[in-house]
N, CA and C atoms as an extended XYZ file, in Angstrom:
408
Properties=species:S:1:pos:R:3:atomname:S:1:resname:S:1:resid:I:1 pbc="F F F"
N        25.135      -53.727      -55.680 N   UNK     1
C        24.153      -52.749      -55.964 CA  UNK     1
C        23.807      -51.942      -54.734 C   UNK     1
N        24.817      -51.412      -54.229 N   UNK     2
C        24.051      -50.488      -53.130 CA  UNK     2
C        24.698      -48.880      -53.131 C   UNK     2
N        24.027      -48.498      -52.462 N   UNK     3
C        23.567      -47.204      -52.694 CA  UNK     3
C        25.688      -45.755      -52.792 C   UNK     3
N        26.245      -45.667      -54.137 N   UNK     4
C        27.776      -45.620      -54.098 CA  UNK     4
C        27.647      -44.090      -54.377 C   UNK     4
N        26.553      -43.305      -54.312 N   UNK     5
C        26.830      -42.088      -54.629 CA  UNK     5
C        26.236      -40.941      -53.217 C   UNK     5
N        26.346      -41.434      -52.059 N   UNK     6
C        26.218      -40.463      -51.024 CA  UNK     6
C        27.193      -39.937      -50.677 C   UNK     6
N        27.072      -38.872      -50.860 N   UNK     7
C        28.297      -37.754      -50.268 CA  UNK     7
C        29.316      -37.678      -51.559 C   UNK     7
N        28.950      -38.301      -52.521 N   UNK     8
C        29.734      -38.001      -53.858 CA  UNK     8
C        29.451      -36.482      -54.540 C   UNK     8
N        30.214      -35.830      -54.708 N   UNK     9
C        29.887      -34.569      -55.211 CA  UNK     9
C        29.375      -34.682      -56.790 C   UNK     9
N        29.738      -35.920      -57.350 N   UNK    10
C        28.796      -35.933      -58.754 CA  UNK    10
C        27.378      -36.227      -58.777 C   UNK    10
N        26.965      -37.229      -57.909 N   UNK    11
C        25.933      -37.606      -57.910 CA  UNK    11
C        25.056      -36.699      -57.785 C   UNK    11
N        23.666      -36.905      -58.480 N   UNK    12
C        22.210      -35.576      -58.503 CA  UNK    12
C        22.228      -35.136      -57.422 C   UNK    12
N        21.837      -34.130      -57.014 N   UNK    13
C        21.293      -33.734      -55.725 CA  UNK    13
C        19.477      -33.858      -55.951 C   UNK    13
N        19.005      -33.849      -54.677 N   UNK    14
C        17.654      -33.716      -54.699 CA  UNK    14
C        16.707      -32.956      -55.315 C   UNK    14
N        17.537      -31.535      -55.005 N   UNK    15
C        16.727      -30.309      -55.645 CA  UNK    15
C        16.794      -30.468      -56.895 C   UNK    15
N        17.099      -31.630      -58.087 N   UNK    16
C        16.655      -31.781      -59.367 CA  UNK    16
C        18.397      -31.261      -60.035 C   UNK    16
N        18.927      -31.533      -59.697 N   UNK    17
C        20.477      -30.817      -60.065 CA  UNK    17
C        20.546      -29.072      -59.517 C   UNK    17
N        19.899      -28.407      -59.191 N   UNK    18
C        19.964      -26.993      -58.590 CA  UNK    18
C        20.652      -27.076      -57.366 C   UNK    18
N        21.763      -26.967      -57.007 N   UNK    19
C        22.575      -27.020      -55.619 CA  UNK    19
C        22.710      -25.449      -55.422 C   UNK    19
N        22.347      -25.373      -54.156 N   UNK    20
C        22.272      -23.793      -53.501 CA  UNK    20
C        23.146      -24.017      -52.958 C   UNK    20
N        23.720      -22.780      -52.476 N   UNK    21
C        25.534      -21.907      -52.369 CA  UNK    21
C        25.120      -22.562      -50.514 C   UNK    21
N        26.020      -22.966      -49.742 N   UNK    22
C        25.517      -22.993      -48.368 CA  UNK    22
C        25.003      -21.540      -47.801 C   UNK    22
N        23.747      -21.254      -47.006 N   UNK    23
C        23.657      -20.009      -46.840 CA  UNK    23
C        24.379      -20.146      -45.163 C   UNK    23
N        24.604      -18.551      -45.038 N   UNK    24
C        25.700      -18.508      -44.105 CA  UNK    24
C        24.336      -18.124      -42.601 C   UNK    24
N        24.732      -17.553      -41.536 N   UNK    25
C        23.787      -17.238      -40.373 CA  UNK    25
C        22.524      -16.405      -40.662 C   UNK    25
N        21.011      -17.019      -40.413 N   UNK    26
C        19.582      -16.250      -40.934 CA  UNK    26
C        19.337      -14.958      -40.580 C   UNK    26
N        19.352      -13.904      -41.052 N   UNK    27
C        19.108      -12.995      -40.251 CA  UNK    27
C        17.702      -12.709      -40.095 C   UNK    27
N        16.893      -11.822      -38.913 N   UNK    28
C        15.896      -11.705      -38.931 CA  UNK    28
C        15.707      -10.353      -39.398 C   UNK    28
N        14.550      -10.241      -40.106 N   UNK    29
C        14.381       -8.992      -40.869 CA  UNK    29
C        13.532       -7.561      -39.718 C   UNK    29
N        14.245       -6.608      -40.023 N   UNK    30
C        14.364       -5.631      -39.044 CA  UNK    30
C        12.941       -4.909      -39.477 C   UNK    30
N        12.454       -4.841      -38.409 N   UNK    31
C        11.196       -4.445      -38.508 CA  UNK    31
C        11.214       -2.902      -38.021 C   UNK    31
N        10.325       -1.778      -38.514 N   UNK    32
C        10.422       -0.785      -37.430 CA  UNK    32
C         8.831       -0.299      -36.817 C   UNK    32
N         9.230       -0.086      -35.936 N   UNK    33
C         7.468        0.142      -34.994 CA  UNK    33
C         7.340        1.456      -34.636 C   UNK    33
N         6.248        1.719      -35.569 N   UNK    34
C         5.708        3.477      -35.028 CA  UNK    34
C         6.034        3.396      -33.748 C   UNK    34
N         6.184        4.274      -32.791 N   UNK    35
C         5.677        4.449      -31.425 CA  UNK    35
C         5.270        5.611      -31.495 C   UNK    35
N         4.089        5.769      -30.456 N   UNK    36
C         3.175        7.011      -30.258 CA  UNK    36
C         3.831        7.519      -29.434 C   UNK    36
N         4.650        8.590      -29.291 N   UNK    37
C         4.391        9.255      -27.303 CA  UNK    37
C         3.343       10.466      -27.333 C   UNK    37
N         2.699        9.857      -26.212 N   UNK    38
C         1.379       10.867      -25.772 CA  UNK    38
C         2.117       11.648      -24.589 C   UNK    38
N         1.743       13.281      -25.198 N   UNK    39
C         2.039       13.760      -24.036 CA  UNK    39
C         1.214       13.966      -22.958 C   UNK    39
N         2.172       14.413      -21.695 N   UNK    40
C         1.203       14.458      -20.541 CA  UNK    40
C         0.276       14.868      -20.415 C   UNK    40
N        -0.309       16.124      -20.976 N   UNK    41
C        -1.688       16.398      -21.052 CA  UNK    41
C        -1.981       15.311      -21.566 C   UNK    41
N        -2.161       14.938      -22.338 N   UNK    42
C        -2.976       13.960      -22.972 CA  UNK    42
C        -3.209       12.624      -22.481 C   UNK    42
N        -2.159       12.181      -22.140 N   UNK    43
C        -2.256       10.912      -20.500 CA  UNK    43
C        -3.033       11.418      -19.243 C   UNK    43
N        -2.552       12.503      -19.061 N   UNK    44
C        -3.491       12.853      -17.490 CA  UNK    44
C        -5.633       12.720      -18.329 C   UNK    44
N        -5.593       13.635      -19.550 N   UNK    45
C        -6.994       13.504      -20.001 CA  UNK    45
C        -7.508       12.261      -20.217 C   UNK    45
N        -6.739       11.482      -20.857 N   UNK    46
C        -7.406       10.249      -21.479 CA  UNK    46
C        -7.428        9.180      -20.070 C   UNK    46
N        -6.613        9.436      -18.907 N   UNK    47
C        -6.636        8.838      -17.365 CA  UNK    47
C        -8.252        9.515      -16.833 C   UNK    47
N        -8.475       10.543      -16.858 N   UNK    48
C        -9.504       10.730      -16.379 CA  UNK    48
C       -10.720       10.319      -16.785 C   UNK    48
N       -10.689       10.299      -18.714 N   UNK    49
C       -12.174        9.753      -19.463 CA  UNK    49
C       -11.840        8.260      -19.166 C   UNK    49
N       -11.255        7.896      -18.735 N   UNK    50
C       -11.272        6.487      -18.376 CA  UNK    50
C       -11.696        5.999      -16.638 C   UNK    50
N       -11.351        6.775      -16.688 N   UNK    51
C       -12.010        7.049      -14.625 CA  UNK    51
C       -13.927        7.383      -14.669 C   UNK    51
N       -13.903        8.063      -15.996 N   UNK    52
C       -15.361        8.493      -15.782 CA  UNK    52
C       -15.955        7.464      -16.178 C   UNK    52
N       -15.617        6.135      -16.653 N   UNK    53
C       -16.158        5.107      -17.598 CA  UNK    53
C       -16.229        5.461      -18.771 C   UNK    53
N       -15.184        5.712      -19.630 N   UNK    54
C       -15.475        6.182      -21.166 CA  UNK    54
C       -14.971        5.060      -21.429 C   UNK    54
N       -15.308        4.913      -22.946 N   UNK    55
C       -14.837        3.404      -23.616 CA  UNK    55
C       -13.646        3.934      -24.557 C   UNK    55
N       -12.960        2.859      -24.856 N   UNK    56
C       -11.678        3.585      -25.515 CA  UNK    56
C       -11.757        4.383      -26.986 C   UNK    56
N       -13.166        3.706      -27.264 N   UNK    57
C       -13.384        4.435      -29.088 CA  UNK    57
C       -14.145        5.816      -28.755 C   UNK    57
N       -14.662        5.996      -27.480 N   UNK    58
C       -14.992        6.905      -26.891 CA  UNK    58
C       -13.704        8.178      -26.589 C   UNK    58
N       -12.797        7.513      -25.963 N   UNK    59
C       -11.927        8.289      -25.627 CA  UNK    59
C       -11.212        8.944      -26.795 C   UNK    59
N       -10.593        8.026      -27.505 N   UNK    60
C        -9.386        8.213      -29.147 CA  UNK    60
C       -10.736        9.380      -29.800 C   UNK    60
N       -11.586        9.355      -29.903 N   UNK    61
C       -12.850        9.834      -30.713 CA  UNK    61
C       -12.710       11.398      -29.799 C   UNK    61
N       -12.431       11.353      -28.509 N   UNK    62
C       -12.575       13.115      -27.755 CA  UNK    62
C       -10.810       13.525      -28.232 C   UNK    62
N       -10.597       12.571      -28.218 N   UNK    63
C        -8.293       13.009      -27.725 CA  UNK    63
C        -7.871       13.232      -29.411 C   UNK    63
N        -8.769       12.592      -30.248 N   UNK    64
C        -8.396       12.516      -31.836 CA  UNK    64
C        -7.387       11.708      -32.136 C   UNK    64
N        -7.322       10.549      -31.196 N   UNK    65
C        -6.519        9.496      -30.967 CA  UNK    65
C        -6.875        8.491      -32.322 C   UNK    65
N        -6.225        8.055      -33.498 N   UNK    66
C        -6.751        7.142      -34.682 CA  UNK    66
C        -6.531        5.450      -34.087 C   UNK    66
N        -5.539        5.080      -33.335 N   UNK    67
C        -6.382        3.582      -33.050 CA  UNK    67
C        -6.072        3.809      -31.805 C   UNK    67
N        -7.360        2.917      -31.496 N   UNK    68
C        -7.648        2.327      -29.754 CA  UNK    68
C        -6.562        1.389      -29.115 C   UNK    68
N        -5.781        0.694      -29.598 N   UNK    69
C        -4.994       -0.417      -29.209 CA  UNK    69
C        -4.114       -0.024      -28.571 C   UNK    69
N        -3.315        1.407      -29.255 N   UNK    70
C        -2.297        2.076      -28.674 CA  UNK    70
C        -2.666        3.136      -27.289 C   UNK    70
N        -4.001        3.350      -27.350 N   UNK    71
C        -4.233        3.917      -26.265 CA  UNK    71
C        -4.751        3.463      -25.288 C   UNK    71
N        -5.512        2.408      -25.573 N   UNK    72
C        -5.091        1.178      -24.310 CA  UNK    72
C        -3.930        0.654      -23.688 C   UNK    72
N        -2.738        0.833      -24.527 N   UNK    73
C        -1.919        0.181      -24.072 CA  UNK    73
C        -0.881        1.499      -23.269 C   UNK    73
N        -1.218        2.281      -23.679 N   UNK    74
C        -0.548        3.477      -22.792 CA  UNK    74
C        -1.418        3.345      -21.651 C   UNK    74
N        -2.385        3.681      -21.615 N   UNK    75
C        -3.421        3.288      -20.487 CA  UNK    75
C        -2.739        2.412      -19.632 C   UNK    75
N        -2.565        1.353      -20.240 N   UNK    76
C        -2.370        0.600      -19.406 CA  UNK    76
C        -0.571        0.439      -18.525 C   UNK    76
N        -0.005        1.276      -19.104 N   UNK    77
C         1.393        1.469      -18.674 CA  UNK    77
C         1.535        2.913      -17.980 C   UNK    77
N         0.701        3.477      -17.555 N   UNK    78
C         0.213        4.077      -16.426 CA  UNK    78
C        -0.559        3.617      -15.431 C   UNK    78
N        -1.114        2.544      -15.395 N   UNK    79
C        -1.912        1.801      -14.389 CA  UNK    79
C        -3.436        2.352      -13.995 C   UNK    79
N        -4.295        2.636      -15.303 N   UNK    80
C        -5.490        2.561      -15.629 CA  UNK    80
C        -6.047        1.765      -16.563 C   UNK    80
N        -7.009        1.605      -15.582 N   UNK    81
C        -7.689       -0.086      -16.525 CA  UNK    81
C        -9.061        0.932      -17.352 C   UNK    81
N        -9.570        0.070      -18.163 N   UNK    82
C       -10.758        0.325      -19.182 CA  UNK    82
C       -12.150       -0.375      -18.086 C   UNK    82
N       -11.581       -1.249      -17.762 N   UNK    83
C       -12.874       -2.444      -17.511 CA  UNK    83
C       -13.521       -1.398      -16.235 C   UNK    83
N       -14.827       -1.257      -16.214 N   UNK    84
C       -15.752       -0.723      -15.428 CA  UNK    84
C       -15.551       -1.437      -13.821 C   UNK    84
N       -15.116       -0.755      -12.766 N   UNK    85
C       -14.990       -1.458      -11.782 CA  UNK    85
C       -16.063       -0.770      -10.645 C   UNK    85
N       -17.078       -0.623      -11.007 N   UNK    86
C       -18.356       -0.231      -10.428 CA  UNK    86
C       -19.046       -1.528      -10.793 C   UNK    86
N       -19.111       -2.318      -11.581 N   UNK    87
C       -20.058       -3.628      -11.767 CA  UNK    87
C       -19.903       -4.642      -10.592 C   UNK    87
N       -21.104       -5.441      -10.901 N   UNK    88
C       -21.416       -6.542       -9.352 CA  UNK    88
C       -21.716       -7.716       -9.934 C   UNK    88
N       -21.265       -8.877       -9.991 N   UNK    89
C       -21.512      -10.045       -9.749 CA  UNK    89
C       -22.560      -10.590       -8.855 C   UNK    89
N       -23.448      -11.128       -8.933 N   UNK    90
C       -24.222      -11.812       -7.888 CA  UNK    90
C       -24.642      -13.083       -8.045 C   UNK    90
N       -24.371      -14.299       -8.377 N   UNK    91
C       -24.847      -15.803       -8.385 CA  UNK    91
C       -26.367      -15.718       -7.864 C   UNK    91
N       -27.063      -16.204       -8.504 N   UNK    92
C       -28.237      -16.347       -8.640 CA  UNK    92
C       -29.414      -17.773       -8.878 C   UNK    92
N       -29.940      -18.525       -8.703 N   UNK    93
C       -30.228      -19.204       -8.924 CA  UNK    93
C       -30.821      -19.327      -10.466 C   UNK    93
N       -31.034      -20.662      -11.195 N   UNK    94
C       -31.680      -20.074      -12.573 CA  UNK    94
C       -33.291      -19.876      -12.593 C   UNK    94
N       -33.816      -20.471      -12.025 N   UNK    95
C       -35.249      -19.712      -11.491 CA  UNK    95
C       -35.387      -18.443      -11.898 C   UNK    95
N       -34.270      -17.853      -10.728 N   UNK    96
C       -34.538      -16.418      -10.913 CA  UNK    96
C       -34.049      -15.840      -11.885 C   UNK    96
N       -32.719      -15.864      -12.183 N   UNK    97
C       -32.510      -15.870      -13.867 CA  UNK    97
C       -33.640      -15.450      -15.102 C   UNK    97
N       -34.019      -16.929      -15.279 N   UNK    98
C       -35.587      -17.408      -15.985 CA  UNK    98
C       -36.614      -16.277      -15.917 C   UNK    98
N       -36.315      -15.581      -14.442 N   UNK    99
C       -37.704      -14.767      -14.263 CA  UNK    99
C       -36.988      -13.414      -14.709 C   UNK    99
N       -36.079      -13.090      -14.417 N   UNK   100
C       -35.800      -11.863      -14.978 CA  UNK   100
C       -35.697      -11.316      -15.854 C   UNK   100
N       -34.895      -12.298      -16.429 N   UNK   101
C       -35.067      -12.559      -18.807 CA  UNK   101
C       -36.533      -12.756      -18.873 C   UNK   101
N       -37.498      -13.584      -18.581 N   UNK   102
C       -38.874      -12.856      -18.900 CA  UNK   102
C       -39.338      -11.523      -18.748 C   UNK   102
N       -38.752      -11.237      -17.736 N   UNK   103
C       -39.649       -9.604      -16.999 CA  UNK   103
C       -38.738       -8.677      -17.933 C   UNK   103
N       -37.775       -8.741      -18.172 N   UNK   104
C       -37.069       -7.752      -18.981 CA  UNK   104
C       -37.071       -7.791      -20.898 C   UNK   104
N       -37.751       -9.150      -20.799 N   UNK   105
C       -38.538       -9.086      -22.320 CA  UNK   105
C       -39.495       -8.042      -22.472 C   UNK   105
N       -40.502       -8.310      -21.247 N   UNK   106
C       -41.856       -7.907      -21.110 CA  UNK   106
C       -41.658       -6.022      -21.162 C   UNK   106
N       -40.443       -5.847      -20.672 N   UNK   107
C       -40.130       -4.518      -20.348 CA  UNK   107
C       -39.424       -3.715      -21.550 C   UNK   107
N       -38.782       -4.942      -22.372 N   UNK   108
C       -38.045       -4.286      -23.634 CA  UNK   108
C       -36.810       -4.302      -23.326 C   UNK   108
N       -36.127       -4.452      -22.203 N   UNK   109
C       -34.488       -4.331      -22.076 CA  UNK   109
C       -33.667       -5.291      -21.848 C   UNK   109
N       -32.932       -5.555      -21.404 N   UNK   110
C       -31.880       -6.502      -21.862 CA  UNK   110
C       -31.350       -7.137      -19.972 C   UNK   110
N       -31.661       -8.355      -19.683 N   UNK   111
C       -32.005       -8.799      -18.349 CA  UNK   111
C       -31.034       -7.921      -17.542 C   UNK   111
N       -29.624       -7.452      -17.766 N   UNK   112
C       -28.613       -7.047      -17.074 CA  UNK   112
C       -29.152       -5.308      -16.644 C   UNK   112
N       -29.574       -4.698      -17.511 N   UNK   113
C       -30.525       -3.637      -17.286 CA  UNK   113
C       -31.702       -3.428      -16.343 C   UNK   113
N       -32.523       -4.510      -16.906 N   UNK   114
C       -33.336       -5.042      -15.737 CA  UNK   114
C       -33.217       -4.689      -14.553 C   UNK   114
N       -31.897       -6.152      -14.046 N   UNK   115
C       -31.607       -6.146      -12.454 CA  UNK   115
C       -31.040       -5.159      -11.754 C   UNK   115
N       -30.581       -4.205      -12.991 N   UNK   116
C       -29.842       -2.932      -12.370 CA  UNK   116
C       -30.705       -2.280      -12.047 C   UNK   116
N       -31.675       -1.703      -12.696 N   UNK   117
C       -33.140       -1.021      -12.129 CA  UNK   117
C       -33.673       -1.332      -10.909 C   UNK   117
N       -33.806       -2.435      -10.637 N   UNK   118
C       -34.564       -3.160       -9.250 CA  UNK   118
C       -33.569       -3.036       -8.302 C   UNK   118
N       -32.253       -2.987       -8.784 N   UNK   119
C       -31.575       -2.892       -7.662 CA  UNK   119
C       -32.089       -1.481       -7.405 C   UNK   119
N       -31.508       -0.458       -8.080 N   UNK   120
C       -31.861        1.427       -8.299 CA  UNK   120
C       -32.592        1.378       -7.143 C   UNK   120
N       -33.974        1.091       -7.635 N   UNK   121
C       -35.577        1.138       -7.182 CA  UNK   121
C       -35.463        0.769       -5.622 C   UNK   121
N       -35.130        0.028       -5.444 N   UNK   122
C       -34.621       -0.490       -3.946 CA  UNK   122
C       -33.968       -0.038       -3.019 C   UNK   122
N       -32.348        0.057       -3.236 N   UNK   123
C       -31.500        0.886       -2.905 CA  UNK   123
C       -31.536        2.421       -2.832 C   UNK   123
N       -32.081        2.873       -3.576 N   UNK   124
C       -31.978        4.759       -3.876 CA  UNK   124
C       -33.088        4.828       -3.475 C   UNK   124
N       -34.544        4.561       -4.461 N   UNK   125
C       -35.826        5.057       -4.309 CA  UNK   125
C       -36.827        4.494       -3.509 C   UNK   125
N       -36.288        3.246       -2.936 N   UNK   126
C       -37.490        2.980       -1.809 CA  UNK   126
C       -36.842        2.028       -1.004 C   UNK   126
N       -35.799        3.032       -0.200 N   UNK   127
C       -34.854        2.419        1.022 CA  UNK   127
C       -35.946        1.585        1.920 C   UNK   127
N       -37.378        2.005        2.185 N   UNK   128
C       -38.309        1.416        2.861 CA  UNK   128
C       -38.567       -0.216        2.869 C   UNK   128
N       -38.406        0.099        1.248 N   UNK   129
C       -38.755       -1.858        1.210 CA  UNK   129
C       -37.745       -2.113        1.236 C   UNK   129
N       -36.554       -2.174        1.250 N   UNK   130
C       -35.293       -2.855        1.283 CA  UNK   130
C       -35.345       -3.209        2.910 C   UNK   130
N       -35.393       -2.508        3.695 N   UNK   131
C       -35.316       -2.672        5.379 CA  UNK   131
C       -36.488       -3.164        5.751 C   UNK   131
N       -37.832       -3.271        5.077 N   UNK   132
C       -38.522       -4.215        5.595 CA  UNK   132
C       -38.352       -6.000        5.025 C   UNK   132
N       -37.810       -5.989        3.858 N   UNK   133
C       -37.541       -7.205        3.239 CA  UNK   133
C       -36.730       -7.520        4.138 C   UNK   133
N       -35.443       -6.854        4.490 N   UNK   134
C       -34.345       -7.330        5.859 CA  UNK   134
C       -34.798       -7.510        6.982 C   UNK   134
N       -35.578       -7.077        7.215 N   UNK   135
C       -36.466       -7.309        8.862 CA  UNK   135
C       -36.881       -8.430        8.885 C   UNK   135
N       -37.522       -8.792        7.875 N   UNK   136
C       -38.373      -10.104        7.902 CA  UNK   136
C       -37.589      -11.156        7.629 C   UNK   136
């Protein structure tokens, strides 16, 4: 009693008696991909609203550009970035943190707004206290 019908061409097959034809090499199915080309005007413009800090739904929205993805990615194969490179990092303790998200409740805006102001206020409009805070 052991097993006399492997590799016998009578015996059932698995698929319930349905034997499929051997299939021959898979092919992969051919896809085709819009590509945009932007012309140069339109790269040199959309390089510059991106220099000024425009956002990309900003930009496609002036250029009449319909998606952002593709014009990021041209963007980016000219070697202009989106990301704002005027922003500052500063580590902070959470204390102060704590105090700023209060004070910018109290003020209505959003803490990152906040600290940008105080910086402003400091830096631009009252160089005075900034150089006496450093003195001391």
């Amino acid at each position: 009693m052991g097993i006399s019908h492997i590799g016998d061409a009578s015996a059932p097959s698995p698929a319930g008696g349905c034997e499929q034809p051997p299939r021959g090499p898979v092919r992969k199915r051919e896809t085709r991909r819009k590509s945009v080309a932007y012309s140069v005007p339109i790269k040199v413009r959309a390089a510059y609203l991106a220099g000024a800090g425009r956002s990309a739904g900003q930009i496609c929205a002036e250029l009449g550009v319909s998606e952002q993805h593709k014009l990021r990615a041209m963007l980016r194969t000219i070697g202009v970035s989106l990301r704002s490179e005027c922003s500052l990092a500063v580590p902070l303790p959470r204390e102060v943190i704590a105090t700023l998200g209060t004070e910018a409740d109290r003020a209505g805006m959003p803490p990152e707004e906040f600290a940008a102001r105080i910086l402003a206020l400091m830096v631009i409009e009252e160089p005075t206290m900034l150089r006496n805070l450093l003195d001391a």
